[in-house]
N, C-alpha and C positions, 0 to 999 in steps of 0.2 A: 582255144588259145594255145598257140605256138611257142616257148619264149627263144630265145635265139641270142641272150645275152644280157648279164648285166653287170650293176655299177661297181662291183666289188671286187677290188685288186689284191692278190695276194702277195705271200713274201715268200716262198717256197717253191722253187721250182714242181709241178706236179706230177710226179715221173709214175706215178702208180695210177694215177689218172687215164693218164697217155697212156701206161701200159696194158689195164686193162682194156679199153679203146681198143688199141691193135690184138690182142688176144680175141676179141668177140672177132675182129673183122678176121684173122688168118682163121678163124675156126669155121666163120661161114664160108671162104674163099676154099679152103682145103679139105674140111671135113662134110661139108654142106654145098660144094658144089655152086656158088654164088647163086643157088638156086635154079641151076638151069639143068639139070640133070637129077635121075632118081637116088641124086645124094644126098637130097632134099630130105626124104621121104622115109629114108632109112635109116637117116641121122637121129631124125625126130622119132622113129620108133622104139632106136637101140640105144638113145643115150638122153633120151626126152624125160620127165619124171611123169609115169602114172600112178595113182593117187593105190587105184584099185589092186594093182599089182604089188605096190611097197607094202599093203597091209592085208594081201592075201584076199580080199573082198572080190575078184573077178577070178573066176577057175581059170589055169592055167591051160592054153593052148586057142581060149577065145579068139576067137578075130575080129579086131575093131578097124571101121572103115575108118580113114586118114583122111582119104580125098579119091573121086573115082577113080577107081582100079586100081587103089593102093591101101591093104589093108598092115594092122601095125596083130603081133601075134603075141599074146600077155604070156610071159615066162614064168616060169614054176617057182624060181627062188626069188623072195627080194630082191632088187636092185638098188643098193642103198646108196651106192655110189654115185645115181641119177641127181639125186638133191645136188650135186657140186656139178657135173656135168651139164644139168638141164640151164645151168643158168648163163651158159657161152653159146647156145643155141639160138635161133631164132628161126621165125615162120617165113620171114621174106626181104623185099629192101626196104622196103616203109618202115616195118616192124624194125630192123635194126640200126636203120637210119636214126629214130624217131628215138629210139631210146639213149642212142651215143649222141645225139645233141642234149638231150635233158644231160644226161650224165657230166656231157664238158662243161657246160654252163653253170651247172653245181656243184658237180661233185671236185674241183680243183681249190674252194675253199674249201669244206669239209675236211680235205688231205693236210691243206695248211694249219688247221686251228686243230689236227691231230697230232700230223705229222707222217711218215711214211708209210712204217710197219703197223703202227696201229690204224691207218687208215683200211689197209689190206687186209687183217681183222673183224675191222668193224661191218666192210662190205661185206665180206663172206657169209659171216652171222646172221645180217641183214636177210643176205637170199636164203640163208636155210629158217629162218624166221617165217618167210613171204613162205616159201614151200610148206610149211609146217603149217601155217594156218590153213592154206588152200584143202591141203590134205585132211586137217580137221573138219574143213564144210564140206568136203566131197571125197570122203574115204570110199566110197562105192564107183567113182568115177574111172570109165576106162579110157579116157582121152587124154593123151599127154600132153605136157605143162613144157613152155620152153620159155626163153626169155630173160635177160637180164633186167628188168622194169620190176621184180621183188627186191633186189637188192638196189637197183636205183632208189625203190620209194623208199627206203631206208634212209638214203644221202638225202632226199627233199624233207624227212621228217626232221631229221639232223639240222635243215638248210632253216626250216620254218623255226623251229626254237634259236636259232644260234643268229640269225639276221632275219629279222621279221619285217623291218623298216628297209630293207635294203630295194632299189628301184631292179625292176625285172624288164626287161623288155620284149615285147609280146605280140607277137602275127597274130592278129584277126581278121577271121576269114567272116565276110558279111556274104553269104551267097558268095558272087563272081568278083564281088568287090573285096579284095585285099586291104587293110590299115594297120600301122602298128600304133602301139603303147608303150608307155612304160607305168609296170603297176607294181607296190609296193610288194614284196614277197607275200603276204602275211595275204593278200590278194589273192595273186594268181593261182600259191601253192591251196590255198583256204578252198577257193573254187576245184582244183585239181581232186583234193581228197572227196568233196560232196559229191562229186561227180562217181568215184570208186563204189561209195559208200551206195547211192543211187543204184548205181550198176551192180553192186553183189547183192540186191534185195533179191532176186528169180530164187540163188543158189540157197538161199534159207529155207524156202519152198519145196525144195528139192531137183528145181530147174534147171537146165544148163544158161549158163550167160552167153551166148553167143562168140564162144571159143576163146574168151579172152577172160586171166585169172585176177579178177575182181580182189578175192577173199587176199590171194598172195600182195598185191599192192597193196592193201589196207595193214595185213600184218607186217611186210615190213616197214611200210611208213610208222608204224605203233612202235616196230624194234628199234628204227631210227630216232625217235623221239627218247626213248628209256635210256637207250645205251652211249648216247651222245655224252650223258652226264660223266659216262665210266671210261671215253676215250677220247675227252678233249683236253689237250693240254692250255691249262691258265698262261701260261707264258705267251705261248701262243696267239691265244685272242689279245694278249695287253699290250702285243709287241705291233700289233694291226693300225692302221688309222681311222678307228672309228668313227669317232664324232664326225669325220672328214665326212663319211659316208651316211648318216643317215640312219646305219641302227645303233639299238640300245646297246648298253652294255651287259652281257650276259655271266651271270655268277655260276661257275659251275661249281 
């Protein structure tokens, strides 16, 4: 399931929305090479977060294969700075495509029933949240983590408590055959997390998940759920047209 839009109008213009949007996209364009060059490759090595390397678990000068003939080389100090950088990064166009449609789709209420500066806050958090769990299930790990989809699943954890009733609208792919829906949030996001949850059972094992951080969507979706209560402003949701729409009324 795709979702692509739904029924929930805001009253704030989303400019932190929109801006992080263009900050992923000039990051892959300028610093990532829109993926067509070995800017790809070097981005992800040098400003990517490895779990193994932030907590000293991989001897420094390792070489870990990235992708043929591209190997990433584990540095001696910390780089603690990755946690904020790794999360403007991405692996491809799908991969940042796919993430900055969930994010416009959600994350533009979230901004409104916060507001601006603590919506920019609360994202951050989010992704260092999503990094920090990953990092907990795979402190041994020498494969870098990139992606803003921890600190998105922060905004959908945020989206499921704060509009659970709200209609989503939703590409589904049957095989070759395309349909869409519209399914209540509490749905689509409900199905989204079982799916995480599924998908990080390998990394308890000790497994790799097939290069995508399972453990980091799960912790920030859990950030997103805690921290909403600490950055939503009451005014905000009261000032909304709820009932118009479908979901409840939520008490922060």
């Amino acid at each position: 399931m795709f979702p692509f839009r739904d029924e929930n109008p805001t009253v704030l213009t989303p400019y932190v929305t929109v801006g992080f949007i263009a900050i992923n996209v000039l990051v892959w364009v300028l610093v990532q090479g829109a993926g067509f060059s070995d800017q790809l490759a070097r981005s992800v090595c040098e400003l990517g977060l490895i779990p193994g390397e932030l907590l000293g678990r991989v001897p420094a000068g390792e070489r870990v294969p990235l992708a043929p003939g591209v190997m990433c080389v584990v540095r001696a100090d910390p780089q603690y700075l990755t946690v904020l950088t790794s999360m403007f990064l991405h692996g491809g166009w799908f991969h940042l495509i796919g993430n900055m449609v969930f994010f416009w789709v959600f994350g533009n209420n979230i901004e409104d029933a916060m507001g601006h500066g603590r919506f920019v806050v609360f994202y951050l958090l989010c992704g260092a949240a999503a990094a920090a769990t990953q990092v907990a299930i795979s402190p041994s790990s020498a494969i870098p983590m990139v992606g803003a989809s921890g600190a998105i699943s922060g905004v959908l954890g945020a989206y499921l408590l704060l509009y659970p009733r709200v209609r989503v609208h939703t590409l589904i792919f049957l095989g070759l055959f395309v349909t869409t829906v519209a399914l209540p949030a509490y749905v689509m996001l409900g199905y989204w997390i079982v799916l995480q949850l599924v998908g990080g059972l390998p990394a308890l094992a000790g497994m790799e998940s097939g290069g995508v951080a399972f453990w980091a969507h799960i912790g920030g979706f859990g950030a997103g759920m805690i921290l909403i209560s600490l950055f939503v402003k009451r005014e905000n949701i009261e000032r909304r047209p709820a009932r118009a729409y479908g979901y409840r009324e939520w008490r922060p």
